[in-house]
Structure formats: C-alpha cells, structure tokens
C-alpha positions in Angstrom: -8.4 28.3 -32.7 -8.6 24.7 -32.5 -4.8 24.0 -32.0 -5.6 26.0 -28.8 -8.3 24.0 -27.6 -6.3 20.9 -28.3 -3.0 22.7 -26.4 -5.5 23.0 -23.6 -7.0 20.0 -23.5 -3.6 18.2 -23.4 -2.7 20.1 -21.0 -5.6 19.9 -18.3 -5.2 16.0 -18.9 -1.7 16.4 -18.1 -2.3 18.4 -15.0 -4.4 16.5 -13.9 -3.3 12.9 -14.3 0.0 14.4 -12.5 -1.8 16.3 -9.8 -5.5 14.8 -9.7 -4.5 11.4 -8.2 -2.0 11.8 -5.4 -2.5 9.0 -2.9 0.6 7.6 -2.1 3.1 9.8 -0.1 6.3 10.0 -2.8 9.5 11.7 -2.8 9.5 15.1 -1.9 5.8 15.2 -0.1 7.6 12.5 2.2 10.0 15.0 3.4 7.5 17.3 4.3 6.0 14.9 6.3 6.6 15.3 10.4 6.9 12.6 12.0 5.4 13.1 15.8 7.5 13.3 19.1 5.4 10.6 20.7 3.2 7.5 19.3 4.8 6.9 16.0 2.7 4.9 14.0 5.1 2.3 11.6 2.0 2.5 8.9 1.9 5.9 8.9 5.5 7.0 9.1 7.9 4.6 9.0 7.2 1.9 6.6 6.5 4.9 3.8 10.4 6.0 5.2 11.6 2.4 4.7 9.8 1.8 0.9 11.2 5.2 -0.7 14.8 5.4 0.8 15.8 1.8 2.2 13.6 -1.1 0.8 14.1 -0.1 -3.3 15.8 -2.8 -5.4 19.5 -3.5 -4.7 19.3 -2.7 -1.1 17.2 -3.8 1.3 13.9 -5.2 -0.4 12.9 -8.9 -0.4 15.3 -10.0 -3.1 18.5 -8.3 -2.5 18.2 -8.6 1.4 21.2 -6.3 1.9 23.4 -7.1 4.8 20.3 -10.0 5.5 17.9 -7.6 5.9 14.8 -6.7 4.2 12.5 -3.6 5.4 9.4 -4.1 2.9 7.2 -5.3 5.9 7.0 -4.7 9.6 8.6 -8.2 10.8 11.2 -7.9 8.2 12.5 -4.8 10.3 11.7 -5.8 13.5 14.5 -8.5 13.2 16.3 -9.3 16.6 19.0 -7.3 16.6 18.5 -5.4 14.7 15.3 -3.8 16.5 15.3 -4.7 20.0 11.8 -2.9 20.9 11.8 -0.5 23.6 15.9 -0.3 23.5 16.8 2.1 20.5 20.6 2.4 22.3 20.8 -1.1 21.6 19.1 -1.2 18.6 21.2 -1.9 14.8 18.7 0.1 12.6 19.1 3.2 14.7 22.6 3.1 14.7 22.8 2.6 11.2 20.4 5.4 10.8 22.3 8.0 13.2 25.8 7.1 11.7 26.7 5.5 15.2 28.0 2.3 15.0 27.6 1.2 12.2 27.8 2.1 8.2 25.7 5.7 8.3 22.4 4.4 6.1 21.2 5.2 3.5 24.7 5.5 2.3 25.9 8.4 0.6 25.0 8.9 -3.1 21.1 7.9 -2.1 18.6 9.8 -0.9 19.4 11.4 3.1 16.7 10.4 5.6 15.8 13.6 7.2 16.7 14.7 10.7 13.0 14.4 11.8 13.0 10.8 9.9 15.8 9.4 11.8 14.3 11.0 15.0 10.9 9.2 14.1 12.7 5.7 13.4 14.5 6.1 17.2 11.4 6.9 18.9 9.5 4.3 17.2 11.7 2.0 18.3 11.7 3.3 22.1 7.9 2.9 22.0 8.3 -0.6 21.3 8.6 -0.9 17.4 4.7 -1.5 17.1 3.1 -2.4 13.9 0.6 0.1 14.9 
C-alpha cells in the first residue's frame, strides 16, 4: 500500500510541476496561438514568435547576430532595412519570412513559423512595427 501512495505522490508532483506553472507561451501552445488581423501587439505576438523560432543560440540572438541581426528585443528587429515600418513590401524580415526575396526563414530543418505567424509578422509591420 505504501509503494502506491508513494507512486501517487510522485506522480501528482510530477503533474503538477509540468502542468501547474505554465506562464510562458512555449512550443506547441505558441502555435495555437492566433495572431489578430488588425493591431498586432509585438509583446504579445511577435516577440514570443521571434524568441522560440528565430532569436535561439546560433541564429539570431545577441551573440551570434546572424546575417547582423539580432531579434531578442524590439529595436534589434526594427533595424532599417530590415523593418521599414508601415512598408512590409519593402520590408527584409517579411521577405525572409514569406520566402520572397530572400533566404525563406527559419530555414529548413528548424521549426516552420506558421501561416498565421508570418501573416502576424507582415501586418505588424504594415501597422508600423510598434513596440506596443
């Protein structure tokens, strides 16, 4: 009887140190996430995009600097260029996102951005690239 109780109590700390303290969007749950049609907020959506499939070590975090660029921080990815606010046609990181352009990003053999993320990065962008 007691191995029980112990099998169960390992378990419900388990559980719940895996389930009992989810505050940071991760992975999967990020997918899930929709991005709006209209007033994208970078906080909300797209810096949580930028930290779990662009900004990781080797790419484009604040050592590595891919390609120059690092997308840990709002004014890291609102580099000229790169983001020209209210101009996603224009604009290098939507190109690169889109495949248009540029090198399609993330490359292949990393995570995909999904088609709602790269929709959410272009009309962020086109409403001026905020750090709302």
């Amino acid at each position: 009887m007691r191995k029980i109780y112990l099998l169960l109590f390992c378990f419900s700390v388990v559980f719940i140190s895996y389930y009992g303290c989810k505050d940071d969007i991760t992975g999967e749950d990020l997918d899930r996430v929709v991005i709006p049609d209209t007033l994208v907020s970078y906080i909300k959506y797209i810096q949580p995009v930028f930290n779990l499939k662009c900004a990781y070590s080797g790419c484009h975090d604040d050592i590595t600097r891919a390609k120059g660029l690092s997308l840990t921080t709002w004014s890291g990815a609102r580099t000229p260029g790169v983001v020209n606010p209210g101009d996603p046609v224009s604009s290098r990181l939507v190109w690169a996102v889109e495949g248009t352009g540029a090198a399609l990003m993330p490359p292949l053999g990393y995570p995909a951005l999904t088609v709602n993320q790269i929709k959410g990065i272009r009309q962020w962008v086109l409403e001026g690239a905020k750090n709302n």
